[in-house]
DOMIPA-248951 format. One record per residue (C-alpha): residue in one letter; y, x, z. Coordinates in pm, 1 decimal, decimal comma. Example, Ala and Ser with C-alpha at 12.3 -4.5 7.8 and 13.67 -1.06 7.14 Angstrom:
resn v u w
A -450,0 1230,0 780,0
S -106,0 1367,0 714,0
# end
This chain:
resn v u w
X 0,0 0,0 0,0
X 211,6 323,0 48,7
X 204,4 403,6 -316,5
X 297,3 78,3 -454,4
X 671,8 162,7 -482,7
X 602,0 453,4 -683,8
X 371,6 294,4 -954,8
X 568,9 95,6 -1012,7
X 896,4 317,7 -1092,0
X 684,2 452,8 -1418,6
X 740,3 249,8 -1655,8
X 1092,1 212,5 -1579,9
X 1114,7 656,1 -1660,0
X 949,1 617,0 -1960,7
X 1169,6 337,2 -2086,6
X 1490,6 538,8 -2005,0
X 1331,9 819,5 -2169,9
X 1288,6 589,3 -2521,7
X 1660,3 530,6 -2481,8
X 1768,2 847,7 -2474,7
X 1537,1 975,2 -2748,2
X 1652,0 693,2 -2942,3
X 1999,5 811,8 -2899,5
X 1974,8 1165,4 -3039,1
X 1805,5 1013,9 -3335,4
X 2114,8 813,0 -3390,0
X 2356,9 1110,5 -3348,1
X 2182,4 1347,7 -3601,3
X 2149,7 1006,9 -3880,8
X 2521,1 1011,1 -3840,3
X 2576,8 1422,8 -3858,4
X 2685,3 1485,8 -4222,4
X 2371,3 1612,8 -4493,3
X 2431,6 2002,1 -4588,5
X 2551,9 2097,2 -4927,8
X 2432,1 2423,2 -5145,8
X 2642,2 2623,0 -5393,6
X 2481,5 2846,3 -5663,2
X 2713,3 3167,9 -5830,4
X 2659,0 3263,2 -6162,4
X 2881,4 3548,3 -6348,5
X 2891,4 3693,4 -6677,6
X 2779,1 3936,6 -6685,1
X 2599,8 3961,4 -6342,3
X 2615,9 4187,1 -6079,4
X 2941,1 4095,8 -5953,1
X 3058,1 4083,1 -5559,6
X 3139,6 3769,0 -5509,6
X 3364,6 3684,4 -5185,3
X 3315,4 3305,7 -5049,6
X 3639,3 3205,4 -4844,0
X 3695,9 3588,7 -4800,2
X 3380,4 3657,0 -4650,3
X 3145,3 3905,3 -4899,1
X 2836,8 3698,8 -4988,3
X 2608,2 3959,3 -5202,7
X 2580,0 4025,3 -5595,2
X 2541,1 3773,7 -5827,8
X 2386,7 3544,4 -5901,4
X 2303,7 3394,8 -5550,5
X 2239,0 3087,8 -5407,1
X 2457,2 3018,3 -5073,9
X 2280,1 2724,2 -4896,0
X 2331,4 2507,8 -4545,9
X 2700,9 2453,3 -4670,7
X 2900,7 2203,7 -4504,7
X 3095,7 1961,5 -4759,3
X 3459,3 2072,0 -4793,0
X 3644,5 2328,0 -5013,2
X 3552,0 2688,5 -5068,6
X 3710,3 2943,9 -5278,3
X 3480,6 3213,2 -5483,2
X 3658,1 3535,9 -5535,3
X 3448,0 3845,5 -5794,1
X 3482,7 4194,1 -5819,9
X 3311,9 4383,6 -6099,9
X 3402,9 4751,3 -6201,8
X 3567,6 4773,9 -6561,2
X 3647,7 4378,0 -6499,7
X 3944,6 4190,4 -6409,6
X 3858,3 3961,6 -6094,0
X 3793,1 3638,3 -6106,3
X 3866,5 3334,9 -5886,1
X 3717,0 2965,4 -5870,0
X 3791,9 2704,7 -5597,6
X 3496,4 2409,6 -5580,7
X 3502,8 2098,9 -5379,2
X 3146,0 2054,8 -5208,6
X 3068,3 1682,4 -5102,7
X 2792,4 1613,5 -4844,5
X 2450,5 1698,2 -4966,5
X 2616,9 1819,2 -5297,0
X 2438,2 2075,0 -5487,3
X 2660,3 2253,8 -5739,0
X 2660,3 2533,0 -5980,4
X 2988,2 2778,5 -5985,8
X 2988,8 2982,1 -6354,6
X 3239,8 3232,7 -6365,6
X 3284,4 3451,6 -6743,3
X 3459,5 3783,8 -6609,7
X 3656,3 3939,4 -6889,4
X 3633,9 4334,3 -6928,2
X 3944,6 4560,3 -6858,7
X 4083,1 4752,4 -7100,9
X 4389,0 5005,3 -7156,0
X 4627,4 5083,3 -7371,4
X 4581,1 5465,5 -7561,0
X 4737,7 5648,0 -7880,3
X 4588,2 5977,8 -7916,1
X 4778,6 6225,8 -8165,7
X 4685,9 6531,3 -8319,4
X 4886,5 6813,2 -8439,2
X 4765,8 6889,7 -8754,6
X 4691,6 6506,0 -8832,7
X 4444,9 6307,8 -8982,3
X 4164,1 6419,9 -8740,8
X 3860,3 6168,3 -8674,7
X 3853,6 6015,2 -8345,2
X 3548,5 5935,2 -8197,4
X 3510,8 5743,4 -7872,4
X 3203,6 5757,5 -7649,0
X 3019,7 5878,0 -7997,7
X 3166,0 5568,0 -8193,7
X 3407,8 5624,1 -8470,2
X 3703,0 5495,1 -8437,5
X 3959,1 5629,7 -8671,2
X 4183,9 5883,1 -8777,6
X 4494,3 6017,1 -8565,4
X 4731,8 5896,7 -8511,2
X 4503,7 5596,6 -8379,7
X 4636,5 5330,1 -8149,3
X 4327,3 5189,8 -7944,4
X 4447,7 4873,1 -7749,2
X 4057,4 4820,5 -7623,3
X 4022,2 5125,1 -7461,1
X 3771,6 5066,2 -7207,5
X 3821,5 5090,5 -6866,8
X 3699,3 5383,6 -6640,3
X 3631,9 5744,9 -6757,7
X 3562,7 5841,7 -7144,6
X 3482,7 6148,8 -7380,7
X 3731,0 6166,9 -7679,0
X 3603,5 6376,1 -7963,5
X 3872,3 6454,1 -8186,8
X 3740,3 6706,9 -8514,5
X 3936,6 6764,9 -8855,8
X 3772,3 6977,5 -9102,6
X 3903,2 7372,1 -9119,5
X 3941,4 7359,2 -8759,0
X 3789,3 7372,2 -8375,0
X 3734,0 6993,4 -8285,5
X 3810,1 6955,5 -7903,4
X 3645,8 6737,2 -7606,3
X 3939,6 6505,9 -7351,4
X 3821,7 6299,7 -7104,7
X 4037,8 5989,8 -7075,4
X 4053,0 5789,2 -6719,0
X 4185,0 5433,7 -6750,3
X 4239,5 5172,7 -6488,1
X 4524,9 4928,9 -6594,8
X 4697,4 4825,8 -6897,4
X 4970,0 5121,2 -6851,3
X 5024,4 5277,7 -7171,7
X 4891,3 5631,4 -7202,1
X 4930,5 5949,8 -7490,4
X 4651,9 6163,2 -7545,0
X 4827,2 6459,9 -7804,0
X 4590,4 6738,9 -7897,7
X 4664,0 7069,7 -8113,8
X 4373,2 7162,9 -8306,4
X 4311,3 7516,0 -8362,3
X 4208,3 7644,9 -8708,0
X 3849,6 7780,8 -8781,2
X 3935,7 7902,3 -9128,0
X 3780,7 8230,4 -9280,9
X 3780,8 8398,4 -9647,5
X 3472,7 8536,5 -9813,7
X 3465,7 8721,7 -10120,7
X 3133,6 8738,9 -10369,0
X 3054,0 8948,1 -10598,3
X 2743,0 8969,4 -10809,9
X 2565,8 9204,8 -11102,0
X 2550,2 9078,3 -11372,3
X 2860,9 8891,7 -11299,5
X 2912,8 8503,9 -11396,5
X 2663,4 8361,9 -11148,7
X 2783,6 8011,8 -11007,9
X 2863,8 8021,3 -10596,2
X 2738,2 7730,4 -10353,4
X 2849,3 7773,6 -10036,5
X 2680,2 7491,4 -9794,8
X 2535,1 7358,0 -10109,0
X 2893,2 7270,4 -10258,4
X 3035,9 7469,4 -10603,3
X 3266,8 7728,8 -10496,5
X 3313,1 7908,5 -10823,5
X 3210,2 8166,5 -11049,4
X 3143,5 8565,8 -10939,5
X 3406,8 8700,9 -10857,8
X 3541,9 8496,8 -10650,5
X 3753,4 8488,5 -10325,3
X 3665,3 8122,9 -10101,2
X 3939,5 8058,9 -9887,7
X 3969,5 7798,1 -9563,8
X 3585,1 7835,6 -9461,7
X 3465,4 7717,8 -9116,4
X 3384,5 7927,6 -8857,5
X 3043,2 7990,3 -8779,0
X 2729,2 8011,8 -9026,4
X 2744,1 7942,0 -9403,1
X 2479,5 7953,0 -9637,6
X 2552,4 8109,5 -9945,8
X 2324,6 8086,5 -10281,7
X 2407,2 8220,3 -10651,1
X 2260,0 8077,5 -10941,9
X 2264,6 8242,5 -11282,5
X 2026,7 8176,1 -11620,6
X 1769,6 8406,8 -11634,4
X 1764,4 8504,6 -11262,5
X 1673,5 8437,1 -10923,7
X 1823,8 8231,7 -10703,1
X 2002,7 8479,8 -10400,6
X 2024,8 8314,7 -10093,0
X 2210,4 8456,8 -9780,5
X 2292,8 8304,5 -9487,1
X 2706,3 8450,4 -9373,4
X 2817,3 8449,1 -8972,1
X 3209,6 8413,6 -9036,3
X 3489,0 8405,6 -8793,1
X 3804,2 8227,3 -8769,9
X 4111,3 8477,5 -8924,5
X 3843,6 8740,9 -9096,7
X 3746,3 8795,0 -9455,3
X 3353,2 8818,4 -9514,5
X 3235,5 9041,6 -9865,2
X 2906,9 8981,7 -9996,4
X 2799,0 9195,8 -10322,9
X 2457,1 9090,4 -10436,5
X 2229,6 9259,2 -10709,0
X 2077,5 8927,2 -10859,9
X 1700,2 8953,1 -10993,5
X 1556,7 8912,0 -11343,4
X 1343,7 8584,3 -11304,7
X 1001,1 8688,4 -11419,1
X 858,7 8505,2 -11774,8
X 526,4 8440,6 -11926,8
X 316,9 8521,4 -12193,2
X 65,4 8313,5 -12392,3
X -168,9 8454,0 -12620,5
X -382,3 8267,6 -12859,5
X -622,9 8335,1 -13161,9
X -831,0 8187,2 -13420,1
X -1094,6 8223,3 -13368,0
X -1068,9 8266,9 -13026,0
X -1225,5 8493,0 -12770,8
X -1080,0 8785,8 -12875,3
X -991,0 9050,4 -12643,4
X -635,0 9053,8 -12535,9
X -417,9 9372,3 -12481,8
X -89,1 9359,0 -12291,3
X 83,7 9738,8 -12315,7
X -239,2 9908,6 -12376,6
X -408,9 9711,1 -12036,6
X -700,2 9454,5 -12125,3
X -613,7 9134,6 -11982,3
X -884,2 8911,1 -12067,6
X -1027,5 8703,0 -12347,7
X -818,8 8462,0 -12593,2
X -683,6 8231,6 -12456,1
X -473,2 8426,9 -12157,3
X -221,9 8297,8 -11955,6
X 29,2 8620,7 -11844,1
X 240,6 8484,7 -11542,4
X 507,8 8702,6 -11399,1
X 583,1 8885,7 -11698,1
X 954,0 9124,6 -11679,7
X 1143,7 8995,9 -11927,7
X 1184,6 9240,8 -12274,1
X 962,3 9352,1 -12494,1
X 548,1 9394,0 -12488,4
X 321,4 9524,0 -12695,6
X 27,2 9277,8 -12776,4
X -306,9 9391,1 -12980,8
X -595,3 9164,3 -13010,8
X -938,1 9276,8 -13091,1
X -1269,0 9122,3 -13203,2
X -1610,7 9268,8 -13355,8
X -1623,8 9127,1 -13724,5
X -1232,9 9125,4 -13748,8
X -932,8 9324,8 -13876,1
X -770,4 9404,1 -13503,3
X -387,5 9266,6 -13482,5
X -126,0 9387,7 -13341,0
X 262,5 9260,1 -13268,3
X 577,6 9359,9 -12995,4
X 669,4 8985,6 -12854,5
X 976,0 8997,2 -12670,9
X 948,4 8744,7 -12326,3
X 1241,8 8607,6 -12173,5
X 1370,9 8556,7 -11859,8
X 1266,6 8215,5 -11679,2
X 1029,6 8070,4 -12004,4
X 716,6 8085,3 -12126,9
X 689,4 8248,0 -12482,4
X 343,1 8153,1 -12684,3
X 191,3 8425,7 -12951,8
X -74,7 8329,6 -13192,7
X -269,1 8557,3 -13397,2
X -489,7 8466,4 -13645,0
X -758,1 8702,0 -13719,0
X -904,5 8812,3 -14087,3
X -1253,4 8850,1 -14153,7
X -1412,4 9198,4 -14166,5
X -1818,0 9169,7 -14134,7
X -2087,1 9082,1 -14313,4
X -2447,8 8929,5 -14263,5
X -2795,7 9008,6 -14259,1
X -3049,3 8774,4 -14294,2
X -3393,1 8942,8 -14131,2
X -3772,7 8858,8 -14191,1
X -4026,0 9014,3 -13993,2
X -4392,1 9005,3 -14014,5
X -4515,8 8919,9 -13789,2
X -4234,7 8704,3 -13591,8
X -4160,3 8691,1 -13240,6
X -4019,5 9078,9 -13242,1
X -3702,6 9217,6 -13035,3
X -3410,1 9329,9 -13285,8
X -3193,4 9607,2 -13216,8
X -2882,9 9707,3 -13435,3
X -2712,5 10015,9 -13349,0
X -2914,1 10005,9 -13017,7
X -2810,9 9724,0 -12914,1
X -3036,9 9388,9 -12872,2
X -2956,9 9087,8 -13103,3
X -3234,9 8832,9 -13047,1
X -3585,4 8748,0 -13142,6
X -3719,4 8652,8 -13462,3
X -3887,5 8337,1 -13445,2
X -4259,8 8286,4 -13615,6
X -4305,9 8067,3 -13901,8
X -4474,2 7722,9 -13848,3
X -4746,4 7861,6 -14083,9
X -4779,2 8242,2 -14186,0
X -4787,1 8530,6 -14077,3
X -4345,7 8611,6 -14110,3
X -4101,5 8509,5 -13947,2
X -3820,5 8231,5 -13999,4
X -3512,5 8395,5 -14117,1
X -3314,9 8575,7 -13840,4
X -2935,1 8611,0 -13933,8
X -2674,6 8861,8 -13730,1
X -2347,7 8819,6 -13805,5
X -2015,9 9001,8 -13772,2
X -2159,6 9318,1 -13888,1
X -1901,3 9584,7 -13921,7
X -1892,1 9722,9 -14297,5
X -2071,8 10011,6 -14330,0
X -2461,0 10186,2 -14224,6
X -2637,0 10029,0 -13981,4
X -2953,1 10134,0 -13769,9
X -3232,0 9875,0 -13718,8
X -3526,3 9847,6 -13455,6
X -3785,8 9594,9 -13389,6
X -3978,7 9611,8 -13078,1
X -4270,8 9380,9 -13009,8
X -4619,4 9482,7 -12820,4
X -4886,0 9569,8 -12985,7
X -4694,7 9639,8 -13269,3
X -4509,0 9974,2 -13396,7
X -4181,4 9983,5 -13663,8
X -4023,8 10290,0 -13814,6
X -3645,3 10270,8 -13719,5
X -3470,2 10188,8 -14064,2
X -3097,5 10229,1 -14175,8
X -2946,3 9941,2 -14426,9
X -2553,6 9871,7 -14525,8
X -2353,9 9559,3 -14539,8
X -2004,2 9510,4 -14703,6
X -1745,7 9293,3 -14583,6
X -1771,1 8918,0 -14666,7
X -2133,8 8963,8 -14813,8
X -2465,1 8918,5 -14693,0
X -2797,3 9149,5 -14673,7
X -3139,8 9038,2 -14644,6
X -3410,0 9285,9 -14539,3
X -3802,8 9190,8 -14508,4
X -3980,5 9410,7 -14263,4
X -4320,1 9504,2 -14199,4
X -4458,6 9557,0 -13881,4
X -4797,6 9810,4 -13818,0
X -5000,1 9626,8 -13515,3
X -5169,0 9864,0 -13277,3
X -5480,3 9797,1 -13155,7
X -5445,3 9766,2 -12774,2
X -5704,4 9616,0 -12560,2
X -5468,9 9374,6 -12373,5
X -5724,6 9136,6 -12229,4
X -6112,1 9113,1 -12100,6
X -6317,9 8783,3 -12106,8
X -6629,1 8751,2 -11903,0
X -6902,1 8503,7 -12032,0
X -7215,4 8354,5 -11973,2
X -7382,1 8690,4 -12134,8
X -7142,1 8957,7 -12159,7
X -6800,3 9085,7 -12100,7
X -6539,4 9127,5 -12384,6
X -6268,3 9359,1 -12436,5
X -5993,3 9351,0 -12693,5
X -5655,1 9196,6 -12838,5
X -5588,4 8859,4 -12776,3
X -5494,5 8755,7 -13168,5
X -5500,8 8338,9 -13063,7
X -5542,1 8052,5 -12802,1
X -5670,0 7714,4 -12934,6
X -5533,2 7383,2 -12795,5
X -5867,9 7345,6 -12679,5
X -5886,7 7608,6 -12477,3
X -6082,5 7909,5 -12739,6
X -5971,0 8233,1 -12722,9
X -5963,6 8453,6 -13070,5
X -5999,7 8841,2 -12946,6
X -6028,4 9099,4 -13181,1
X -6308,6 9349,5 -13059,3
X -6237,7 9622,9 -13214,0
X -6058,2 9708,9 -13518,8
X -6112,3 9426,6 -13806,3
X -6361,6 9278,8 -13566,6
X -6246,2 8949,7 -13426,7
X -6444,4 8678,5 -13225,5
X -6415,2 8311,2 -13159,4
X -6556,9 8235,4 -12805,7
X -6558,1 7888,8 -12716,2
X -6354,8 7750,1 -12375,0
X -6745,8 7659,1 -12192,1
X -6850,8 8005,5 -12223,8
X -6542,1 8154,4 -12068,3
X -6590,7 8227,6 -11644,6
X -6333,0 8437,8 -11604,7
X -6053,2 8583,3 -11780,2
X -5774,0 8884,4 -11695,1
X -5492,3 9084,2 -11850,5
X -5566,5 9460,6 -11894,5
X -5277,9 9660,0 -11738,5
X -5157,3 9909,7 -12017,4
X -5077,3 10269,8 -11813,3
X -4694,9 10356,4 -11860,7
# end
């Protein structure tokens, strides 16, 4: 019964605490909503100072704004600053854009001589005297060059629109150089531009390194490259080369043998690159033919082409041997091989041409067989025939083994079939048939 009282002041707390709960909710509906304000600047990356407090680089977003009026101040370097007021409301959101527009001075630059290229930053931008109402703000290279003289480096500072002079005296880089040549005449590029004819004095060059190059018909081009200084006067005397020529030689018939002041250089057609220009003395030669001779005179820098055209001074033979199939030598040296007949004993006719006029030694050489060196004649343009006779040896030169004996001799024929022909002995000659035959052998002849 004590506690009574007490239960029953509970509900009664938590009732006054509704109330009050009920009244904060009341208070913050009627607190104003929060606004937000975004910054924007072109270009970005400006400070930007809200109601003269700095607020970071833009863009931003500022948010938890209370409504009312704020005023956006931005600083940019090489930019004029900007300033925007904007009226929030409650719960407004709102975008501030701000186009910052880029500072520039005032600067005439003059150049004693005038007429000297003016280049800004590495941009072109005239000739002195230049005017440049754009300049832009903050610290800049000036190159100002004219040709014939030093160009020169200024920086230029600018923060406002005060007017500012920028005067420069250019310094010349002239130099003289004097060419002379042998032979004279030659035509001068200096830099790869026409300068003249040697001799020749070039005045007003630029300091430094110039490349120098004479050109002249006939010669080599002389190149030199010329270190030259401002106020000095540069000689060059150059001893110009005779530009090599070449040399064609041709004949009819051709592969004759080609003599270029008494050296062999080949066989017709040759090709002589690098020739001195002047005169040469060219003889041609060939076995059968009248040799020719001539002086051609090459030129510098071209190609000269000779032709010689050869007469006729041989004759012909026209050999038969018996039997064919012998070696024949003329003079020693080999010509060929008669060839045997289908049917006969002789040989098909063997010609050698381009004899030389004149005696002549001939050999024929087969085994088995002997022939008495002879001597015969031929005249130019004409032809010889000669039949010759050969004496065969007899020379065992092979040994047969049959079914009942062994057989030595020359071997005179081999049938398709297979048959040997061996002549036994002198004038003795046997048939013995391929089934008799075991073995057969050459018989080594002792040297």
């Amino acid at each position: 019964m004590r506690n009574f009282p007490l239960l029953r002041l509970v509900p009664v707390l938590a009732l006054c605490v509704g109330l009050l709960s009920g009244c904060d909710q009341i208070e913050k509906m009627r607190a104003k909503p929060e606004s937000q304000l975004r910054i924007e600047t072109v270009p970005t990356g400006a400070v930007a100072i809200v109601n003269g407090a700095p607020r970071g680089l833009t863009p931003m977003t500022l948010t938890g704004l209370q409504p009312g009026r704020y005023t956006i101040a931005t600083q940019r370097d090489g930019y004029r600053n900007a300033r925007q007021s904007v009226v929030l409301a409650a719960g407004e959101r709102r975008t501030a854009k701000i186009e910052l527009t880029e500072l520039t001075g005032l600067v005439l630059a003059e150049s004693s001589p005038g007429e000297a290229d003016v280049t800004l930053d590495g941009a072109f931008r005239g000739k002195t005297p230049l005017m440049m109402s754009d300049f832009p703000a903050g610290t800049h290279r000036l190159h100002i060059a004219r040709p014939g003289y030093f160009a020169k480096d200024i920086e230029v500072s600018v923060k406002d629109r005060t007017p500012q002079l920028v005067k420069v005296d250019l310094t010349s880089d002239a130099a003289t150089l004097t060419v002379n040549s042998e032979p004279t005449g030659a035509a001068v590029l200096v830099n790869g531009a026409n300068r003249g004819t040697t001799p020749c004095t070039i005045d007003a060059l630029p300091s430094g390194e110039v490349q120098l190059e004479l050109r002249l018909d006939g010669y080599a081009k002389y190149q030199q490259a010329v270190k030259i200084s401002a106020g000095q006067t540069f000689q060059v005397a150059a001893t110009l080369t005779p530009q090599p020529g070449t040399l064609k030689i041709v004949t009819t018939p051709d592969k004759a043998k080609v003599y270029v002041d008494e050296q062999l250089r080949g066989d017709a057609p040759v090709t002589l690159n690098g020739l001195m220009p002047g005169d040469h003395r060219v003889r041609v030669e060939m076995k059968g033919f009248e040799p020719d001779a001539r002086t051609v005179k090459v030129k510098a820098d071209d190609t000269v082409i000779e032709e010689f055209r050869l007469s006729e001074n041989s004759g012909v033979l026209v050999l038969v041997t018996e039997p064919g199939g012998a070696r024949v030598l003329v003079d020693g040296e080999v010509q060929g091989e008669t060839k045997p007949a289908p049917a006969g004993a002789v040989s098909l006719p063997f010609e050698i041409h381009l004899l030389a006029p004149g005696e002549h030694n001939l050999q024929l050489v087969r085994p088995g067989w002997s022939f008495q060196p002879t001597k015969f004649s031929v005249e130019s343009g004409k032809a010889v025939t000669l039949n010759e006779k050969m004496t065969r040896l007899f020379i065992p030169d092979i040994q047969v083994r049959t079914r009942d004996e062994v057989i030595t001799g020359v071997l005179l024929r081999e049938y398709a079939s297979g048959d040997l022909e061996i002549e036994r002995r002198p004038g003795v000659i046997v048939r013995i048939k391929v089934f008799d035959i075991i073995e057969r052998g050459p018989i080594k002849q002792e040297k």
